[in-house]
C-alpha positions in Angstrom: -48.2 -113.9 163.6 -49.4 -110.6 163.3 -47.8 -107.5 164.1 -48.8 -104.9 167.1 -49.4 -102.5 164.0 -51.7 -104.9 162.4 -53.4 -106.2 165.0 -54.6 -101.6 165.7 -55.2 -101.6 162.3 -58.2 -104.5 162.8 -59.6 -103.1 166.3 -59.6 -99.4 164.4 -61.4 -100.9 161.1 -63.5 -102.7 163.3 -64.3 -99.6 165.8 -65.0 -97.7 163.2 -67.4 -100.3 161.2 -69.6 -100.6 164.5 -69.7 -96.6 164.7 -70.6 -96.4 161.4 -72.1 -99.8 159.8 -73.7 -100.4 156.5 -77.6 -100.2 156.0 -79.5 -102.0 153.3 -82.6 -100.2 152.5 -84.7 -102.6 150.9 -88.1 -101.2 149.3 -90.6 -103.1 147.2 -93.5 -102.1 145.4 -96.8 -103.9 143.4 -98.3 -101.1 142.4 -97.7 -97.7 144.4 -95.5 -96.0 142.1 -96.6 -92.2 143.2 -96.3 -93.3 146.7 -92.7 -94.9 146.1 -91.7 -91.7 145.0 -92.8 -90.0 147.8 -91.0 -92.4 149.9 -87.8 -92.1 147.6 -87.8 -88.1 148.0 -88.5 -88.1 151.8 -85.3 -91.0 152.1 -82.5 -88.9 150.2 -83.6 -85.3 151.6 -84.3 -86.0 155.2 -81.6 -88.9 156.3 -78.8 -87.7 157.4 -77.0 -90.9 158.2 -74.5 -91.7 155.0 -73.5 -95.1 154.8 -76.3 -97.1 153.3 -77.8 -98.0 150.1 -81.1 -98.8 149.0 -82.0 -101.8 147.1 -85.9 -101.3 145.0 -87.4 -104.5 143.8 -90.2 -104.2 141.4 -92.8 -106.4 142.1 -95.5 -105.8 139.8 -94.3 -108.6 137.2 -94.0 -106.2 134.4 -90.8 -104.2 135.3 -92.2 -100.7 133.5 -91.9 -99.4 137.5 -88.3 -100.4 138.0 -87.0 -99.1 134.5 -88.6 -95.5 135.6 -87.5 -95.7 139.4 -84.0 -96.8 137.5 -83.7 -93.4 135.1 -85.3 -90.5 138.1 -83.7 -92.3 140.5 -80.2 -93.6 140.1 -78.9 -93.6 143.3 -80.9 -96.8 143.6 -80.2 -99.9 142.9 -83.5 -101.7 141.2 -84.4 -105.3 140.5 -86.9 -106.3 138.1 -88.9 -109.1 139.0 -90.7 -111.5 136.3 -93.6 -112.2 138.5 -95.3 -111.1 141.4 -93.8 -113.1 144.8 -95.3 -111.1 147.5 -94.2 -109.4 150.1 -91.9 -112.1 151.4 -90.8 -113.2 148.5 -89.9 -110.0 146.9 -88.1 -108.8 149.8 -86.3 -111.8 150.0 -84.8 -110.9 146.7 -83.9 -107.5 148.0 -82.2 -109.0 151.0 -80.1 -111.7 148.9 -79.1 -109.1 146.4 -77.9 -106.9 149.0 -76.4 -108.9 151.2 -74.3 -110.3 147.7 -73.3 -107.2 146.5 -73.5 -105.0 149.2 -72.5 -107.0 152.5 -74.6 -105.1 155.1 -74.3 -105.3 158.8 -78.3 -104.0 158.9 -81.0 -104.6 156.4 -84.4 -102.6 157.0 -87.3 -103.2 155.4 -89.2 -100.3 154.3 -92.9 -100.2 153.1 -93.2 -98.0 149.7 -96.1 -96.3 150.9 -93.7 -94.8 154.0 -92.4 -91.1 154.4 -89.2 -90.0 156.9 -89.5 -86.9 158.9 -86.6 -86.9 160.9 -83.6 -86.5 160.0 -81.6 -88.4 162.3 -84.0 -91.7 162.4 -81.7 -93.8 160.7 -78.3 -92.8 163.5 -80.5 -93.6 166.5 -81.9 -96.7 165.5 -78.1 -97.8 164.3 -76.9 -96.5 167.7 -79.7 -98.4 170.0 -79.0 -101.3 167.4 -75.3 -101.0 168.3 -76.0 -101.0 172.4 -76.2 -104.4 173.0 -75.4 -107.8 170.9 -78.4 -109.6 171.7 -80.9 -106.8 170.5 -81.6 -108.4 166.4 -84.4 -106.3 165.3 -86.0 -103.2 165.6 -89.1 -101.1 165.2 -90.2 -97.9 165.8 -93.2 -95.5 166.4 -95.2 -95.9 163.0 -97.8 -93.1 162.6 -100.9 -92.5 160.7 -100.8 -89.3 158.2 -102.3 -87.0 160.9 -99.9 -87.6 162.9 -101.8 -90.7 165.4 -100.2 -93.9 166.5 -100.7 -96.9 164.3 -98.2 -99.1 165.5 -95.2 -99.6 167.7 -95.0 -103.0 168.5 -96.7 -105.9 170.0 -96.8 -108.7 171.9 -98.5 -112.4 172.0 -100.7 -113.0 174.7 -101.6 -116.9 174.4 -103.4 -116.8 171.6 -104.0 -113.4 170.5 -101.3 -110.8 168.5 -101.8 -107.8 170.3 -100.8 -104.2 169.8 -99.1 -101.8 172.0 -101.6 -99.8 173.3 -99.5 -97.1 175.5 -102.3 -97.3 177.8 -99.8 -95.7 180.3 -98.8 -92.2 178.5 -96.5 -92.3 175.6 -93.0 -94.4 175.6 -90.0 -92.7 175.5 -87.3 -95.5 176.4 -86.5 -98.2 173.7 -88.9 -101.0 175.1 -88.9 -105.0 174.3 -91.3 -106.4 172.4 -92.5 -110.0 170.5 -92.9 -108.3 167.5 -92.9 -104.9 165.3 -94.4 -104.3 161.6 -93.1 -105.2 158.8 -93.4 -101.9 157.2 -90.1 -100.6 158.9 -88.6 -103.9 160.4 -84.6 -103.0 160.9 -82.8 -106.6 161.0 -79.2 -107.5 162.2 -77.1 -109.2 159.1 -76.2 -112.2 162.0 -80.0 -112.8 162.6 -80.8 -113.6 158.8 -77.4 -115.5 159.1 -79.0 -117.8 162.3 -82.7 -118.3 161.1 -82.5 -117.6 157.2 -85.2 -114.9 155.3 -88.6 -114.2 155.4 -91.1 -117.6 155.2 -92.7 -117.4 151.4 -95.7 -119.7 152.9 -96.9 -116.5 153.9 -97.2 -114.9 150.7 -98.6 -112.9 149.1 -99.0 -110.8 152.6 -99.8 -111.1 156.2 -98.3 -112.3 159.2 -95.0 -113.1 158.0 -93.5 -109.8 160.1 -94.5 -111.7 163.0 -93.6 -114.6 162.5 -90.1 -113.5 161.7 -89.8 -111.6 165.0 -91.0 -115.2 166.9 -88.4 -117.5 165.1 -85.7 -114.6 166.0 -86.7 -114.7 169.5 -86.5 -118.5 169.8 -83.3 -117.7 168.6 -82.3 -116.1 171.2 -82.3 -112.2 169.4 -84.6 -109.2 171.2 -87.0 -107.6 169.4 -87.1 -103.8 170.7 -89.1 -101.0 169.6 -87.8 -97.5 169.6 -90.5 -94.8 170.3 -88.8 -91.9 170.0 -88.0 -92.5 165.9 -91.2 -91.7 164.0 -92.0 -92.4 160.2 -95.7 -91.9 158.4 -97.2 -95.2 156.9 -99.8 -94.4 154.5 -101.4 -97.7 155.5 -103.8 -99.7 153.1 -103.1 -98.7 149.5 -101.8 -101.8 148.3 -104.1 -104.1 149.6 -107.5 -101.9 149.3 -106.7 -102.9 145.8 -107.0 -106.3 146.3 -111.1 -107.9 146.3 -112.7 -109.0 149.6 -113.0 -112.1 149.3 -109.6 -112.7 148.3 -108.0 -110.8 151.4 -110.7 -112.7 153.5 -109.2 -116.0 152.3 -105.1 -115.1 152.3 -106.2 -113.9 156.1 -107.7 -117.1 157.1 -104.5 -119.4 155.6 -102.3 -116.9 157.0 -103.4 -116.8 160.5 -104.1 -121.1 160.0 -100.5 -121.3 159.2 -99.3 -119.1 161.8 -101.3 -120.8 164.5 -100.0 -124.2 163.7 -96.6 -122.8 163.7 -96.0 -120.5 166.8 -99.0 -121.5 168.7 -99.6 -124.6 170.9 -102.1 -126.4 172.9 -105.1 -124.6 173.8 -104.1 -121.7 172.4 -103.7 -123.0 169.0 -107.1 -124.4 169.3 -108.7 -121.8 170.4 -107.5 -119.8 167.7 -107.5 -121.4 165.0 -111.3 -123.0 165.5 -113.1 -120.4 167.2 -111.4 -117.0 166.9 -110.3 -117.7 163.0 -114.4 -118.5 162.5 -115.6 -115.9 164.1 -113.6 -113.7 162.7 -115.5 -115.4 159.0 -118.8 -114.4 160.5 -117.8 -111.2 162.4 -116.2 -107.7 161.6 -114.7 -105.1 163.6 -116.8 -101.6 163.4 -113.3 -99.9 164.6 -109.7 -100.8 164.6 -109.7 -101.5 168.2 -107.3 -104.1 169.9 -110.3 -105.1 173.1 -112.9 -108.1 171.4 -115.5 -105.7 172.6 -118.7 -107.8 171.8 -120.3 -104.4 170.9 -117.6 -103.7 168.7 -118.6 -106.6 166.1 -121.1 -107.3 163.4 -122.4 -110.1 161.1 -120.8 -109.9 157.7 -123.0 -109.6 154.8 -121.5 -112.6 153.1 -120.3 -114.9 156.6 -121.8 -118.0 154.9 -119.3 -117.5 151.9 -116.7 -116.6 154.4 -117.1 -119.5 156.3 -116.6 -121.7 153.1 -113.5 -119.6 152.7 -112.5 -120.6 155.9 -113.0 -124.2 155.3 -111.0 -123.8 152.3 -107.9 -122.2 153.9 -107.9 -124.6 156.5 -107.8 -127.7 154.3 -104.6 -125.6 152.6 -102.6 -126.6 155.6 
């Protein structure tokens, strides 16, 4: 039996793991190797939480980034990989090399094309992490370069993924969500320990965030957004490089998949055989959450869409 002595020992290594408990930072990259150094810089001068480590997988297939990141930057720990997995897949290597050698309580994904501004981002999102058991991932305010919103969390509505609007003045209270983006995506150790790591069916991008936040709410987990911790996402770089057509087609699978998987009844229906199509034939003018009718127009190219769409949909 143990001791009284023992037994404080424990409750004080224990007390003082919850004030203070490991990050993994895990970062991957395809091709942004200026803007992963940006990100770099930004994460060692302006966090001033000290217990966490950051875990870079190179994920262009040739490993020149990693053995570059590896000599400017050796506070990092870098991974090589032989071929391009995507986004799930490459962070899934982050997140089982971490979790092997490193044994964190949180793991947070982090886009390379991100930059931190505050200092203490990484202390309140451990502390509102630490406030309750049930809360098992996190978000926060993600802003565009100049300084508007881009995301902060969303929710689905039957059959649509909506965003968080703050149609009611801007959020200062932590606030629950379905799910937050996968560019800064902070994830309790227990959650990957109850429904595994990100689905690779979703590669090489695209809805796989989401899907992770769903499966950890039918887990019983919270998915919370915390407004009052801010980081820049230079959004778009990576897959602006990638050709129409091709994004068209990974987005129609994607959101296929997804609807057969989290969606049911109508709603998966609806989605998957008239809002997937019209999405084929159809393109937003702005980046606007409302189907505004006057906010569409026909694609040049919707009959090759369409056979793209035919093509995805046969995938699954």
């Amino acid at each position: 039996m143990d001791t009284i002595q023992e037994r404080i020992k424990r409750f004080q290594d224990y007390n003082s793991k919850m004030k203070n408990p490991k990050v993994a930072i895990i970062i991957c990259t395809y091709n942004q190797e200026k803007l992963l150094e940006k990100c770099f810089e930004s994460l060692k001068k302006k966090t001033s939480y000290k217990n966490y480590k950051v875990f870079f997988v190179d994920d262009s297939g040739k490993g020149k980034i990693a053995e570059r990141i590896g000599k400017k930057f050796k506070w990092v720990n870098v991974t090589a990989n032989k071929k391009n997995l995507g986004f799930a897949g490459a962070h899934n290597v982050g997140i089982k090399k971490s979790i092997k050698e490193y044994n964190p309580d949180y793991l947070l994904l982090l886009n390379d094309d991100t930059e931190i501004i505050q200092k203490n981002w990484l202390n309140e999102m451990i502390k509102v992490g630490n406030s309750e058991d049930k809360i098992g991932i996190l978000g926060c305010r993600i802003i565009y370069p100049d300084g508007t919103l881009q995301n902060i969390g969303g929710y689905l509505k039957k059959w649509e993924i909506v965003k968080e609007l703050e149609l009611d003045g801007e959020k200062k209270e932590v606030f629950e969500v379905d799910h937050v983006m996968g560019a800064f995506m902070v994830i309790k150790k227990k959650v990957i320990n109850k429904i595994g790591i990100l689905d690779e069916k979703y590669n090489p991008y695209l809805l796989e965030d989401t899907d992770y936040c769903l499966e950890a709410k039918r887990s019983g987990f919270k998915v919370v957004s915390v407004p009052f911790v801010r980081i820049i996402h230079k959004k778009g770089k990576t897959l602006g490089t990638l050709e129409s057509a091709d994004k068209l087609y990974i987005r129609f699978r994607n959101d296929i998949y997804f609807s057969r998987k989290n969606l049911h009844g109508w709603n998966r229906f609806f989605r998957i055989f008239i809002y997937v199509p019209f999405v084929a034939v159809f393109k937003k003018k702005t980046d606007e959450a409302s189907l505004n009718p006057r906010n569409f127009r026909m694609r040049k190219e919707w009959l090759r869409n369409l056979g793209l769409y035919c093509k995805a949909f046969w995938r699954f």
